[in-house]
Each structure stands twice: as structure tokens, then as C-alpha cells.
N, C-alpha and C positions, 0 to 999 in steps of 0.2 A: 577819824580817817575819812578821806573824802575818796569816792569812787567816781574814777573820770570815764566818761563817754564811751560805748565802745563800738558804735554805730551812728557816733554823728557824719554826715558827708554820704551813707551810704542808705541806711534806713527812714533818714530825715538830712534836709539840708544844713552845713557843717560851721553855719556864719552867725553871728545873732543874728544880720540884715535878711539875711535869704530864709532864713528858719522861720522870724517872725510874719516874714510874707504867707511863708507857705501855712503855717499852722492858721493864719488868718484867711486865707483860702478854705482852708477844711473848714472852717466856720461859715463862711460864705456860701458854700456847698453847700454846704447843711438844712441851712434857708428852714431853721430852727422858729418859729413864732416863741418870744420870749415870754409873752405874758402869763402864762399856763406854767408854773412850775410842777412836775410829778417830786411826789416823796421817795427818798431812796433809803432802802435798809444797806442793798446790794445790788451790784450790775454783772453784766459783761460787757465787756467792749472788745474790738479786734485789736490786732498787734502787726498786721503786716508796715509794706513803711506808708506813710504818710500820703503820696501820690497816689497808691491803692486803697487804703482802707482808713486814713487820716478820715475822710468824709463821713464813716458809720460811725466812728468812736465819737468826735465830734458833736453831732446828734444826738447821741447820746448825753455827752456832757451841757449840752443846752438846753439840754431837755428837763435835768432834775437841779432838783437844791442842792449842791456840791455841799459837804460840809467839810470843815478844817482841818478833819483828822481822819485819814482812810489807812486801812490795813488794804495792799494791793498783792493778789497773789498769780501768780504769773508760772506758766510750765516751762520745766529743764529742755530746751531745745540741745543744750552741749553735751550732755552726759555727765558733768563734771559737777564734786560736790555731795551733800548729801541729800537725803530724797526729801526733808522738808525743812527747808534751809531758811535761816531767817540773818537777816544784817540787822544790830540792836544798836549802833553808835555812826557818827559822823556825819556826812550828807552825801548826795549824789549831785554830780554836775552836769548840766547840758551848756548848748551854744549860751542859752538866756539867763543862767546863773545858777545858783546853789540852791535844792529843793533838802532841806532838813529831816533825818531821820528822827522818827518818833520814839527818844530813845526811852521816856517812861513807859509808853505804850507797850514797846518792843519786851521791857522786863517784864509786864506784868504778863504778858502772852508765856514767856519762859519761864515764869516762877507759876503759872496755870497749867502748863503743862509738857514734860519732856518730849515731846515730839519736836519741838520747835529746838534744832538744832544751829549753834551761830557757825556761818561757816560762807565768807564771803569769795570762797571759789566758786559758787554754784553760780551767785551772782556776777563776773565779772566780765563775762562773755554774751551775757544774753540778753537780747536784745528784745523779748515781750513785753519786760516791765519799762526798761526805759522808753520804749515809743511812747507812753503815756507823758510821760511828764511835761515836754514841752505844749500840750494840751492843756492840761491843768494850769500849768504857768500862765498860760496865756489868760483864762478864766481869774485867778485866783492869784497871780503873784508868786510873793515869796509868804503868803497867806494862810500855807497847808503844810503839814509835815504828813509824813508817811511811816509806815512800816511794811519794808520789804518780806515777803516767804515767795520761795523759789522751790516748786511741788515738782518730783519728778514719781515717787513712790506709788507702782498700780496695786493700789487694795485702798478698797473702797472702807474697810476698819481705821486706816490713815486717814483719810479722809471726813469719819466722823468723828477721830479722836480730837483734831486740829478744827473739825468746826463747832466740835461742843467747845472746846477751849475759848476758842474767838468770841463766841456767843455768849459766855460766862463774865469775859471779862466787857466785853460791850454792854450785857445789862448791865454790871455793876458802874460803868460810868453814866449810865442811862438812867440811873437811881440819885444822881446828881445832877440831872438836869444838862448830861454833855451828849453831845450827836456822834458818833465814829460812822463812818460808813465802809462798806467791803465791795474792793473792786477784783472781779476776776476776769484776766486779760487770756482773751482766746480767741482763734480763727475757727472757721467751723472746716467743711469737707475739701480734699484739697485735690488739685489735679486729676479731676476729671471734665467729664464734657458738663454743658450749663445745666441741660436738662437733669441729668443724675446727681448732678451738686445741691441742685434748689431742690430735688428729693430727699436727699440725704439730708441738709440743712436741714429741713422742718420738720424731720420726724425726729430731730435733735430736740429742735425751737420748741416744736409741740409738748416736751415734757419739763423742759423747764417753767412756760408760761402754765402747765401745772404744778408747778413747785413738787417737781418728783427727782428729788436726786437719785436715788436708786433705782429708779428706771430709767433715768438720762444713763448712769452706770450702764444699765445693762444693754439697754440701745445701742451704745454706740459701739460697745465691744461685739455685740452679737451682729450688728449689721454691717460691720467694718467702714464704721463712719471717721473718716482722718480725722477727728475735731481732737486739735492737738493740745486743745487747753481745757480737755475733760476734766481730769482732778481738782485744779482749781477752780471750775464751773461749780461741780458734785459741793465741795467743799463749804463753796459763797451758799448753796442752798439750802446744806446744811446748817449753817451758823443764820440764815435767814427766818429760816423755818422756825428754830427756839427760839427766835426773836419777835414769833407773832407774826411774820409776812404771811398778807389775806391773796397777794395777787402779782402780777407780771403782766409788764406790758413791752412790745416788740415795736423799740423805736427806731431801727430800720435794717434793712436784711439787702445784702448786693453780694457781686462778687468782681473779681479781677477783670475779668470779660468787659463789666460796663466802661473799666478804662482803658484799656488794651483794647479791645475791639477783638480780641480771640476767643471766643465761646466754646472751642473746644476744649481749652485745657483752663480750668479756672480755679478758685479757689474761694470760700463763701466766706462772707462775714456779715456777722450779725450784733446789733446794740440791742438790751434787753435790760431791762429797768427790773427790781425785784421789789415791792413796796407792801 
């Protein structure tokens, strides 16, 4: 089953011609030096659309070795669906063509572990994970498949259930010599003024670039930090951490203000590489 677009035209431009512009903009933005590739276990990237935060994600993706197989986990912005929702068959569409779900991937995560629920209502509305792909596309073609999970569930036990799982099944392709990597798509503080957001943001940033998911957990709930793609942040650093991640690096941090010009009411985004 193919799942079609449900934010092309609104979150990213709705044409191939005007999409390929734009996504090649956020590249240009980005003003990436290529020659340096970083190693990726795990990231975050943002998800607002593409005019606002196309430029941090971007960055990010120029930043590291993309590899051909990523598990991309993305928060329930709709309500709808179950709390750790996974799509195991067909592909997803944008303006620029068909991105392949990783459908053996997709089984061995649910024969790893029942958390991993199939349930493509969680997916059909939201629009975190798909900003991503026309990014990738652009990198990578029709070159990568994916495996979608769509996190809505707050307990941080979900969280480590679903990242020992990821991490279990990534060594064992990693004992044959195959690369998977884990993207977790999130925005960080949201509408407030600039100064209280780049506060909030870093004392987010600050404990992932420790590789402390359980204090990102507690951070953000205790200091009411909006960062709305905390679970699948917690998650990626969990499944990073059993995977031997020594380090993180913050390949770039902005928010809505730098393109808007409104400083008062903004919203942060942050690319963070986990290696």
C-alpha cells in the first residue's frame, strides 16, 4: 500500500519543479562543507515545513554519511492511532517519487519486540516524518528505504522497550557488515519569545550532546520545555547508547524568528548528530 502526501503544497512545495527548487535551497542554506563527513549511529533533525526549518535539517544531512537503511521515528502530532506505531509494507509518496518502506526491516523490529504496533492511522496525517523525505530524496534518490514508527506514548519504559529493540536488531545487521541508521525528527521549544527558547533549547541540547536520555526525559517534562519530539529524541539515544555512541555533535541550532523576522514568538530547531 502506498501512502500518499498529506502536506505536500502546505509543509513543503506541492510540484516536483517548485519542491526540487526548494529542497535545493535548504541545501544551499545550509553552506554544508562536504569534505568532512561525521559518522552517524543516530540524529535529530527538525520537522517544521521546509521554509522554516528545511535549512537545520538539511545541515544536518550534509553533514554525515547517510546510510541506505534508516528507521525514522517521528511524534503523534494528531492524536490518532496507537502510541508506538510502525508502517511494515508499501511506500510513501512525495511530489519527487516513491521512498520504499523497509519492509524486512519493519518485521524484524516486530518479531523483536511487541511494542511495535502496525497501524497506519497514526501515520496518515502527520506530517514530522514526511518533511523528511523529500530531503533525503534529494541526497540519496530512490537509494534508501525506511522504516516508519510514529511515538506518541509518555513513559519513558516505552521508550526503552522500543530502543533496546532497535539496538538489538541493528547490532545483529551490524554483525554482517550492514550500516541502518536512526533518525528522530523533532522541533525543540515552541512559542515563546527568542531569548526563553535558546534557553530552553540548550538545556535540552545540553543533555543529549551527553548522551543522557533520561535526563533529556526529565528535563524537559520538569522545566516545561515544548520540545515535541521528546520520545523519539529519549528513544534514538537509547538505541544509540547500546550501540556504543562515544559522542554528539550540534550541527546547527536556529529558530522561526531567523526567518520570519518575529523574535517574539519562535519556535527552536536543532540538527544533532549522535556518533
Amino acid at each position: 500500500m502506498d501512502r500518499h502526501p498529506a502536506v505536500a503544497g502546505t509543509f513543503y512545495e506541492g510540484s516536483p519543479a517548485r519542491l526540487s527548487s526548494q529542497v535545493s535551497e535548504c541545501f544551499d542554506k545550509a553552506s554544508v562543507p562536504v569534505e568532512h563527513k561525521l559518522p552517524m549511529i543516530g540524529a535529530i533533525v527538525p520537522h517544521a515545513g521546509l521554509m522554516y526549518s528545511g535549512h537545520v535539517a538539511a545541515a544536518l544531512y550534509a553533514s554525515v554519511t547517510l546510510p541506505s537503511r534508516l528507521i525514522i521515528l517521528c511524534p503523534n502530532h494528531t492524536g490518532r492511532g496507537k502510541g508506538t506505531a510502525i508502517n511494515s509494507e508499501g511506500a510513501w509518496l512525495t511530489p519527487l517519487g516513491r521512498v520504499r518502506v523497509d519492509e524486512p526491516l519493519a518485521a524484524e523490529l516486530r518479531q523483536t519486540s511487541p511494542v511495535f504496533v502496525e497501524d497506519s492511522t497514526a501515520h496518515a496525517r502527520e506530517h514530522s516524518l514526511e518533511v523528511q523525505l523529500p530531503l533525503l530524496q534529494h541526497l540519496l534518490g530512490d537509494r534508501f528505504t525506511f522504516v516508519p514508527v510514529c511515538m506518541a506514548t509518555p513513559s519513558y519504559d516505552v521508550c526503552a522497550e522500543a530502543g533496546g529493540a532497535i539496538a538489538r536488531v541493528i547490532d545483529e545487521h551490524r554483525k554482517r557488515g550492514e550500516t541502518i541508521g536512526i533518525l528522530a525528527s523533532s522541533d525543540m521549544n515552541h512559542y515563546l519569545d527568542q531569548k526563553t527558547t535558546l534557553k530552553k533549547d540548550q538545556r535540552a541540547i545540553d543533555e543529549i550532546l551527553q548522551l543522557n536520555p533520561e535526563t533529556l526525559w526529565n528535563v524537559v517534562i520538569a522545566e516545561d520545555i515544548s520540545m515535541c519530539g521528546f520520545i523519539p529524541a529519549t528513544t534514538m539515544l537509547i538505541a544509540a547508547n547500546r550501540l556504543g555512541a562515544t559522542g554528539a555533535t550540534l550541527v546547527r541550532h536556529a529558530t522561526s524568528g531567523d526567518v520570519s523576522g518575529d523574535y517574539g514568538y519562535v519556535v527552536g530547531y536543532a540538527s544533532i548528530v549522535v556518533h
